[in-house]
N, C-alpha and C positions, 0 to 999 in steps of 0.2 A: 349808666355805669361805664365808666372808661378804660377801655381794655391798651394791654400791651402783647405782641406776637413775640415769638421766641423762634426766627425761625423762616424763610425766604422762601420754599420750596413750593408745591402746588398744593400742598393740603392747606400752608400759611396761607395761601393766594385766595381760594377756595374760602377760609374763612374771612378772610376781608371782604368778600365779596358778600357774603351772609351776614357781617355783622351790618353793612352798610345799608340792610334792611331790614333795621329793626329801630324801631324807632326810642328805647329805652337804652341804645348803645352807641358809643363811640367809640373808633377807632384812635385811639391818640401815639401811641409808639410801636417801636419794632425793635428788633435787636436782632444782629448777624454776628457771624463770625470775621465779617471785614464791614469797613465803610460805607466801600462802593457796593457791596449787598443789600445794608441797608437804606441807603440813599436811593437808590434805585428803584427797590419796591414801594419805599415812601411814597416816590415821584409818581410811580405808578397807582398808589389808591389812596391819595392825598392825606399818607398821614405826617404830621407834623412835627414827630421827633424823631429820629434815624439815629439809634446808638450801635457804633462800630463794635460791640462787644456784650456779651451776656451777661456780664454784669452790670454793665453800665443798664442797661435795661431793667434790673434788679433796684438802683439806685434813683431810678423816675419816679419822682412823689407824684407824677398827676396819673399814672397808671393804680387802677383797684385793682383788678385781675388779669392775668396773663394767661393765652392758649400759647402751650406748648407741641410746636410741631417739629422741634429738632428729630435725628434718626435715632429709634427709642433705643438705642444703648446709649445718651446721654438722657433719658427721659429722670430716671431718678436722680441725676446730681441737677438737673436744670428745676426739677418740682421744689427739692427742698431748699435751692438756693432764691426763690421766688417766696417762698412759706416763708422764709427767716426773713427776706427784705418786707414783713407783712402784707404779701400778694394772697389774693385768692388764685386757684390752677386749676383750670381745665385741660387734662393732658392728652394730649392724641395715643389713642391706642395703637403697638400694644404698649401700654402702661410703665412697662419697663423690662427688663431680660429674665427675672425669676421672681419668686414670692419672696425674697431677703428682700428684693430692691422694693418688691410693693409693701411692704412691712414699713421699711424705712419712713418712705414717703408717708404714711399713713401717721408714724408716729410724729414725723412732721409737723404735721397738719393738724394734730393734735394739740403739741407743743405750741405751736402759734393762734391755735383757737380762729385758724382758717379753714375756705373752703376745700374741698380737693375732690374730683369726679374723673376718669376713666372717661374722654369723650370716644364712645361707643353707640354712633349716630344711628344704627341700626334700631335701637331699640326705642328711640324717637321717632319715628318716620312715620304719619299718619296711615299707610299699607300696612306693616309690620303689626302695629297695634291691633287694626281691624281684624287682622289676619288670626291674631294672640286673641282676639275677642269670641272670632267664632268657633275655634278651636275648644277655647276652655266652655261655649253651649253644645258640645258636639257635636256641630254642624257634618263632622265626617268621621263621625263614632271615635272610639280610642283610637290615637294616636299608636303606629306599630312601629313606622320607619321615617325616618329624616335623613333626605340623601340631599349632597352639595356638593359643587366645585367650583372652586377657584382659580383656576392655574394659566399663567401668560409665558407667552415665549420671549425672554426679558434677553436682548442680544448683549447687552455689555459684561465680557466676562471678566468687569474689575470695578465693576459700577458696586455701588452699596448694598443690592442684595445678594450678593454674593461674597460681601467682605464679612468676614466672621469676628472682626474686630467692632461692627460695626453690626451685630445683629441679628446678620445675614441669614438668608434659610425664606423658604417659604411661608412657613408654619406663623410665623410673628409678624411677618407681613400681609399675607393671607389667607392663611388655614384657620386665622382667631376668628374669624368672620360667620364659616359652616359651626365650629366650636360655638360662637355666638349664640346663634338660629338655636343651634341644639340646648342651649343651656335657657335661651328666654322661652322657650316652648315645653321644655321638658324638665328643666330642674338641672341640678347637677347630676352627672353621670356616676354609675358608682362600681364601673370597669373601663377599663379604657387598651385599647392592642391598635400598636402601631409598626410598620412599615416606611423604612425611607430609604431613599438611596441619595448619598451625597456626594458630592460635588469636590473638584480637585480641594480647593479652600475650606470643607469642613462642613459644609452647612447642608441643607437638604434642598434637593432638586426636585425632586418627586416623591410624595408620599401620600396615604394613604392610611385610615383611620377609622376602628368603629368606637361606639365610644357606647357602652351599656346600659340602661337606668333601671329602675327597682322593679319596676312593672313588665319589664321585661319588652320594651321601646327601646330600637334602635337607632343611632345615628349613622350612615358612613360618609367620608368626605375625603376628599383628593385635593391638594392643592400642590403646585409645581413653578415651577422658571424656566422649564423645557417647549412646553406645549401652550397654546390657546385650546381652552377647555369651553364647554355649554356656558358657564355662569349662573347658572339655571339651580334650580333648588325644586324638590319637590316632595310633599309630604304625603305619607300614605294613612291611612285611618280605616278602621274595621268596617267602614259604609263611605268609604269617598277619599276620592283623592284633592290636593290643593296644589295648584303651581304657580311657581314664582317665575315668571321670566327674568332673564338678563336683565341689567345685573342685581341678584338674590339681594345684594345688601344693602342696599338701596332703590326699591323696583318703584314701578308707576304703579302696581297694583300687583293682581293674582286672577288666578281662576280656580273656581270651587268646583267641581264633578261630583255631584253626591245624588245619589238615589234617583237616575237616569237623569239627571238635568243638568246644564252645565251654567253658570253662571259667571262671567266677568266682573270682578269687583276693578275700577279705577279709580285713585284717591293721589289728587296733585298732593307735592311737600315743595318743601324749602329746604331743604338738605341739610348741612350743620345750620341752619341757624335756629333748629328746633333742641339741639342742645347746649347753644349758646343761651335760649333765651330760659332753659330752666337752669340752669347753673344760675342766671340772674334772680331770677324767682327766689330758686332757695336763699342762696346769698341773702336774700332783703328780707327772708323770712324769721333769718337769722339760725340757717340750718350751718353744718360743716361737710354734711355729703349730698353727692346725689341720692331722687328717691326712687330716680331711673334703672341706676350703676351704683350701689351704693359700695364703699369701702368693701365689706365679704363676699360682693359678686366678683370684683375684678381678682380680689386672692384667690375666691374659687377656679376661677379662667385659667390665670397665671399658672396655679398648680397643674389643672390640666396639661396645659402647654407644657408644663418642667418636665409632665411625668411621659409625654409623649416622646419630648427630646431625651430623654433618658431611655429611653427604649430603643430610639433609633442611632443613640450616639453623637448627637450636637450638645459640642459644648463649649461653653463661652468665658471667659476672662474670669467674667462678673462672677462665674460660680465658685468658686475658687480662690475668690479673695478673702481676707480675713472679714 
């Protein structure tokens, strides 16, 4: 399947380097917002068509699907502008700024009778899975509590997470992550109370979050652009605890504590390329979502996110538009 990137930056980077090992994949184009962007990265992971523009990337008949790793306040004009040129989209999370933009996309994708997934690498990750595995046998009785953070001391105070035209905020950059954990392990939340404090530009610097489910299972999580945090994640259960080492959302493994014993589980991955290669999968199965991330997981998320920045008072363009 011959892919096109959307996108220059070190997540684009990152998946060229994972598509390059798979062997049912090709890297064939790229698309920037300038030339020399494109040409550049090209040179660097030998791919052979460098289009100076996002549409012109749109307009590559040897491209089938495009990752999208632009900064996700273009995520939904870049998904549906890929769907209409008949691409399949695998979009880097988060997905896009609100549940409007994930509706859009969706109907999209619809409308062109394409793929479209939410790349949400987390929930691919051979650890992650294992982890989801012993969990739902009770390995550490009911689940009570999911605690997570996220938070890095990000010095540029004009760089993109901090532009609110562009996003900005922690929360969509790395609070969707513990939000993640919490949702593949526990279902959607059915309370949610938030805390943030923001930043001269609008967005959130620090915050702070529990998130409630029907059982009466906690989440809380922190994520920030002030501080370097643990990274760390750790689950608690009525007979054992589980911990994720740095970093939670993507770890080498875990450790299990349950009924005086302690166990080390280790489990190597491939990082995206374990959700590049089932985006392929489905694609050839002749599906239009993930069966990972499917379409009502990522609106579930999204909501989440809306209703968190609504509490705390992040608000974006997008929300606002007609």
């Amino acid at each position: 399947m011959r892919w096109g990137i959307a996108g220059t930056g070190s997540i684009a980077t990152a998946m060229a380097e994972a598509l390059a090992g798979l062997d049912d994949a090709e890297l064939v184009a790229v698309g920037s917002r300038t030339q020399d962007g494109a040409d550049a990265f090209a040179a660097k992971h030998g791919v052979p068509n460098a289009h100076g523009s996002y549409d012109d990337l749109a307009r590559d008949v040897t491209v089938d699907i495009v990752y999208v790793a632009t900064p996700h306040s273009r995520h939904a004009e870049d998904a549906v502008r890929y769907l209409e040129a008949a691409k399949h989209v695998l979009c880097e999370k988060a997905f896009a700024l609100n549940t409007a933009e994930v509706t859009s996309m969706i109907e999209a994708a619809k409308q062109a009778d394409h793929f479209l997934a939410e790349a949400m690498w987390t929930w691919h990750l051979p650890p992650i899975i294992e982890l989801k595995r012993r969990i739902d046998a009770g390995v550490i009785g009911t689940v009570r509590h999911i605690e997570a953070d996220f938070s890095l001391r990000v010095e540029e105070p004009t760089g993109r997470h901090r532009a609110r035209e562009l996003g900005g905020g922690s929360l969509l950059d790395l609070g969707i992550y513990p939000i993640a954990l919490s949702r593949y392990l526990l279902g959607a939340p059915t309370d949610v109370k938030a805390i943030g404090h923001l930043g001269e530009t609008g967005v959130d610097v620090n915050l702070g979050a529990v998130l409630g489910h029907t059982d009466g299972a906690l989440c809380t999580f922190h994520s920030g652009l002030e501080a370097n945090g643990s990274l760390g994640a750790r689950i608690t259960g009525t007979e054992g605890i589980i911990r994720i080492p740095a970093p939670f959302w993507c770890p080498p493994g875990f450790a299990v504590e349950a009924r005086g014993e302690t166990e080390v589980v280790d489990l190597a991955h491939q990082g995206l390329a374990h959700e590049a290669q089932e985006a392929m999968d489905r694609i050839r199965d002749g599906h239009h979502e993930s069966a990972v991330v499917p379409h009502a997981e990522s609106l579930g998320l999204m909501a989440t996110m809306d209703e968190i920045r609504r509490q705390i008072g992040v608000v974006y363009s997008a929300d606002t538009a007609p």
